[in-house]
ZAMARGU-4260 file (C-alpha; in steps of 0.2 Angstrom, whole numbers, plus 5000, padded with zeros to 4 digits):
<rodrens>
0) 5388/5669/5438 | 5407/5666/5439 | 5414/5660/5455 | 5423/5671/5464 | 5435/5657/5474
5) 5441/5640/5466 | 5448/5622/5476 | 5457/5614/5465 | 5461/5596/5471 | 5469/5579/5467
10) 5483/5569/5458 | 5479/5571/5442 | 5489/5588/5436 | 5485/5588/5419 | 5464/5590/5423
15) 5470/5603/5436 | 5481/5611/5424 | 5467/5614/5412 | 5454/5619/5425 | 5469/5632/5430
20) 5470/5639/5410 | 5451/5638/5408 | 5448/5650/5425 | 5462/5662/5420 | 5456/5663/5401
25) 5437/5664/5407 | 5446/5680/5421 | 5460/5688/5412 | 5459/5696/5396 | 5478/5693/5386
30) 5483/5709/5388 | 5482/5709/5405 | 5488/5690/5411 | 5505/5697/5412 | 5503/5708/5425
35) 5488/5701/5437 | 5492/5686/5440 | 5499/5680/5457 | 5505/5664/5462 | 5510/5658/5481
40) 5517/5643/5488 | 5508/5637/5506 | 5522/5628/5512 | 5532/5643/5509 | 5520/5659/5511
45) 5506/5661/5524 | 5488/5664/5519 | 5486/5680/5525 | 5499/5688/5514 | 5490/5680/5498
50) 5472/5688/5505 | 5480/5703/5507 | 5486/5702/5489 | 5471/5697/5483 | 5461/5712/5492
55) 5474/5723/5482 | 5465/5731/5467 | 5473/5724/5451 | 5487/5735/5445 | 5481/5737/5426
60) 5466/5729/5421 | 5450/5725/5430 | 5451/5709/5437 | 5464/5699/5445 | 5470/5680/5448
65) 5478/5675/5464 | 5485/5656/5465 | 5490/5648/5481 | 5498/5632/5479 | 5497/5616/5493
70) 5484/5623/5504 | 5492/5611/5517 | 5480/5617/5531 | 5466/5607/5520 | 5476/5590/5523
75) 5467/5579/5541 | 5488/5577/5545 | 5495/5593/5539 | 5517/5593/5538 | 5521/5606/5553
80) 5528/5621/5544 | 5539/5636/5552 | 5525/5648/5552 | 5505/5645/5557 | 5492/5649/5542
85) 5479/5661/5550 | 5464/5654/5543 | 5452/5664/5552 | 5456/5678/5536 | 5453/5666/5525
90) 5436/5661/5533 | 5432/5679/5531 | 5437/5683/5513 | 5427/5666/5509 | 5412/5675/5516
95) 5415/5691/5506 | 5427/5691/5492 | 5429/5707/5481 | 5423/5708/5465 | 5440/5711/5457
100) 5447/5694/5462 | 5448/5676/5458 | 5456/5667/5470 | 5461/5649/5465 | 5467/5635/5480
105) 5478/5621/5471 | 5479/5608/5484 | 5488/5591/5475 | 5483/5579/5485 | 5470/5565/5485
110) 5460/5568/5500 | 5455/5583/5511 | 5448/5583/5526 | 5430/5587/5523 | 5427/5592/5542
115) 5436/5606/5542 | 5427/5620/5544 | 5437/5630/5530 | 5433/5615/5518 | 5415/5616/5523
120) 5416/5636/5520 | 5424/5633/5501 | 5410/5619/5499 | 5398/5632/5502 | 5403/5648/5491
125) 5416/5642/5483 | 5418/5630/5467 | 5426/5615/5472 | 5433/5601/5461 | 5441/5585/5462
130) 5451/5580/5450 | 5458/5561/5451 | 5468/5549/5441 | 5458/5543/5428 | 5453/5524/5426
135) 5458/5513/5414 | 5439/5509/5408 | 5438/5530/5404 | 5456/5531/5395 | 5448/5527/5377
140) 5439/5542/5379 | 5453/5553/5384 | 5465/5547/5370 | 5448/5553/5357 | 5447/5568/5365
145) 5467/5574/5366 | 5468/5566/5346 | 5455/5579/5343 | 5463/5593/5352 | 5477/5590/5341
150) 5472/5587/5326 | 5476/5571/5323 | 5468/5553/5318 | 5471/5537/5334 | 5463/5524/5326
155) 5453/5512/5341 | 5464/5497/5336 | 5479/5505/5342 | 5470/5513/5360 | 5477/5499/5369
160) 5496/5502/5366 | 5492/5519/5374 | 5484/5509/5388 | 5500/5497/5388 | 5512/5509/5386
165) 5510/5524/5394 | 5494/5518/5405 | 5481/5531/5412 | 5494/5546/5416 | 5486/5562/5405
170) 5500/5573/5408 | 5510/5560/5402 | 5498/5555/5387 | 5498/5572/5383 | 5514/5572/5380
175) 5519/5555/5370 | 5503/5563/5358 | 5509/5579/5356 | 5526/5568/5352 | 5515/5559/5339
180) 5508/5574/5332 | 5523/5583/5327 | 5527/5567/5316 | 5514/5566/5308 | 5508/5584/5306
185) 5489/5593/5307 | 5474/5581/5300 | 5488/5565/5301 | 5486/5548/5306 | 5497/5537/5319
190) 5500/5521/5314 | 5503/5507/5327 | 5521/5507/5318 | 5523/5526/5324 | 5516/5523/5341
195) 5524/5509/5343 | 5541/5516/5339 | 5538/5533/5348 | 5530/5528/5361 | 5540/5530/5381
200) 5536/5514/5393 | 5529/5520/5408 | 5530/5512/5425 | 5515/5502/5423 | 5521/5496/5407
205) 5537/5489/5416 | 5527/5481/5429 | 5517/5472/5416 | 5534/5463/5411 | 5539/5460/5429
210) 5522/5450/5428 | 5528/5441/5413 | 5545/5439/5421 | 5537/5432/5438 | 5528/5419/5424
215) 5541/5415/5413 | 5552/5413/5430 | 5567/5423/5425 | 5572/5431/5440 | 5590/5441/5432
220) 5576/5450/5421 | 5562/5453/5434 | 5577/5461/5445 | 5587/5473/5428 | 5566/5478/5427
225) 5567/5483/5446 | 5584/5492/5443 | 5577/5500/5429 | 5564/5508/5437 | 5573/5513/5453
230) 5582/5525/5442 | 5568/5529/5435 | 5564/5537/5453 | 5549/5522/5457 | 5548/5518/5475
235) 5548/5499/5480 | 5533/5503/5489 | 5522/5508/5477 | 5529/5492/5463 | 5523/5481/5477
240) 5505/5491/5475 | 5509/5490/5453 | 5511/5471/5456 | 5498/5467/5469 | 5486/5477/5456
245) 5491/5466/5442 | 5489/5450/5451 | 5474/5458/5461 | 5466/5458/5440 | 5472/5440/5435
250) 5464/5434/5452 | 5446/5442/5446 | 5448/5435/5428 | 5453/5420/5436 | 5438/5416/5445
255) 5427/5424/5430 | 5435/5413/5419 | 5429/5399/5431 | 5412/5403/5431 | 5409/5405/5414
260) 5412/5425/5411 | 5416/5428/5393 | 5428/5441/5391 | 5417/5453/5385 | 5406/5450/5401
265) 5421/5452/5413 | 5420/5471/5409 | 5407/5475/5421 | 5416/5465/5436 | 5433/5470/5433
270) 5434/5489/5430 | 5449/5489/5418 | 5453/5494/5402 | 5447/5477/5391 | 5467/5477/5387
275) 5471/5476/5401 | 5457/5461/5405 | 5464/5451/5388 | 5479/5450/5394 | 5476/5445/5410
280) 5467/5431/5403 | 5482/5428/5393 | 5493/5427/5411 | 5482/5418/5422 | 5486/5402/5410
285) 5502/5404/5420 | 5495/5401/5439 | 5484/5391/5450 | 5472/5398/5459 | 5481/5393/5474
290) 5496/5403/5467 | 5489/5419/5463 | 5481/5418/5481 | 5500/5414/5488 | 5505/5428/5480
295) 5494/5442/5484 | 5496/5434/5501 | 5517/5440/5500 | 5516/5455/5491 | 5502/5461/5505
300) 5518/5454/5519 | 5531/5463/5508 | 5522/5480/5510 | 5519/5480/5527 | 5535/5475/5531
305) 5542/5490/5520 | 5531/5501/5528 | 5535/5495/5545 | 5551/5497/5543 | 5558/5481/5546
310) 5570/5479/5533 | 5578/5491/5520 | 5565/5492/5505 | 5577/5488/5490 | 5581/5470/5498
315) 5563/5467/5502 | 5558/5471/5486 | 5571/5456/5479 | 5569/5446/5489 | 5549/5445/5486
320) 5555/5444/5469 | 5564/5427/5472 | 5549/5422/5482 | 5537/5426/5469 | 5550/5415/5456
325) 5552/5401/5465 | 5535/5401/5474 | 5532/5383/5467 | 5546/5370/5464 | 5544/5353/5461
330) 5524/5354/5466 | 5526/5360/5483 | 5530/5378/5490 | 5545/5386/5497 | 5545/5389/5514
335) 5554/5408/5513 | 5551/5414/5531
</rodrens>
């Protein structure tokens, strides 16, 4: 039997986009999607008016879908908003929702707070899903499955410049294959040539190179990277968490490598896409052990001093850059604070 109510949560939007289509297609014939389907925003409306709507008897039609975006009352620290949510009418719709009416909660964030009595409530007669970013181990599966939905051939060589490239980002690798398949038509293949072409950089991609810059020592490109992706709206704070990640990775292969670990064998300690283990094979070459350790050590001081406050974020960010570059000269480190 159909569900009734739906939680929707998480940060990946294109699982919850599907789920969102799949409930109003399983709902709604066509013919009636254009005129009973409601859509709210939490911040914006209270819950009550969007129970009261979805108590009203569809207009045409016999069922109805009612979407209430950012259920912030969900969240353990909630924004304050210029109104109050009365959840107590949502704690009794829960209990008996009409048959008419499928009401759908889209609440895009990564946690909720499980203690709330509401959640509890939704736990219990309600379907509730979590929908998270994907890992980079699953994202060969995910590039299969969209190539199918499309119509189109990926060969398995070239999965890893989608991993490269546009990393584990589905909206986003929805979009540079749907790129791909209006080249090269229904039943066509992509070449790595096309792909390779075609193919936007994401932010991941450009923290790789800010790796490879860190290696090769280059500090004006490590920082026309940075400048790059500040325009491209990326916060400082979450490159310090792209780069800690990336080092995080060469540290594990590191020690692997140390004991022994084949490459093939890493997969099972380092959960990463085995692109993304090859070539941190290929750039731990570049450090000590000592090194990586020294490192992860400042990007872990950078980010609290970001999030502290303690100085403005743009500089801390070049200036653990220039750290980073020069963290060994001449066989010894530089003291830098």
């Amino acid at each position: 039997m159909a569900k009734k109510i739906y939680l929707l949560y998480g940060a990946e939007d294109y699982l919850i986009q599907n789920h969102k289509k799949k409930i109003i297609e399983q709902t709604l014939v066509p013919e009636d999607r254009e005129f009973n389907i409601s859509q709210y925003d939490l911040e914006e409306i209270p819950i009550e008016d969007v129970i009261t709507d979805a108590e009203t008897f569809p207009f045409l039609g016999d069922n109805k879908v009612v979407i209430a975006y950012n259920p912030v009352f969900l969240k353990a620290r909630p924004e304050p908003l210029a109104f109050e949510h009365d959840i107590d009418s949502l704690l009794r719709y829960i209990e008996n929702p009409p048959e008419y009416s499928v009401l759908l909660l889209i609440a895009p964030y990564e946690k909720l707070d499980e203690r709330k009595k509401v959640f509890k409530q939704l736990k219990k007669h309600a379907e509730v899903q979590s929908l998270q970013p994907v890992k980079e181990w699953d994202i060969d599966k995910w590039i299969q499955s969209i190539a199918n939905d499309l119509h189109i051939t990926i060969p398995e060589s070239i999965h890893e410049l989608f991993a490269q490239e546009v990393g584990t980002n589905l909206l986003a690798l929805r979009n540079e294959m749907e790129k791909l398949a209006l080249n090269v038509g229904e039943g066509g293949l992509v070449t790595r040539e096309l792909a390779e072409d075609l193919l936007s950089h994401s932010a991941e991609t450009s923290g790789l190179k800010m790796v490879d810059a860190v290696m090769e020592k280059n500090l004006g490109k490590a920082i026309m990277l940075f400048k790059d992706l500040l325009k491209a709206n990326e916060e400082p704070i979450s490159l310090v968490a792209l780069l800690a990640s990336q080092f995080r990775i060469i540290s594990q292969v590191k020690t692997l490598k140390q004991k022994g670990y084949a490459q093939n064998q890493m997969r099972d300690y380092v959960k990463a896409h085995p692109f993304v283990i090859k070539m941190a094979l290929k750039r731990e070459r570049a450090f000590t052990t000592e090194e990586v350790n020294h490192i992860i050590q400042e990007l872990a001081e950078t980010d609290l001093m970001m999030k502290q406050g303690l100085m403005e974020k743009e500089l801390a960010f070049e200036l653990l850059l220039y750290k980073l570059i020069h963290i060994k000269q001449n066989g010894f480190y530089i003291q830098t604070r």
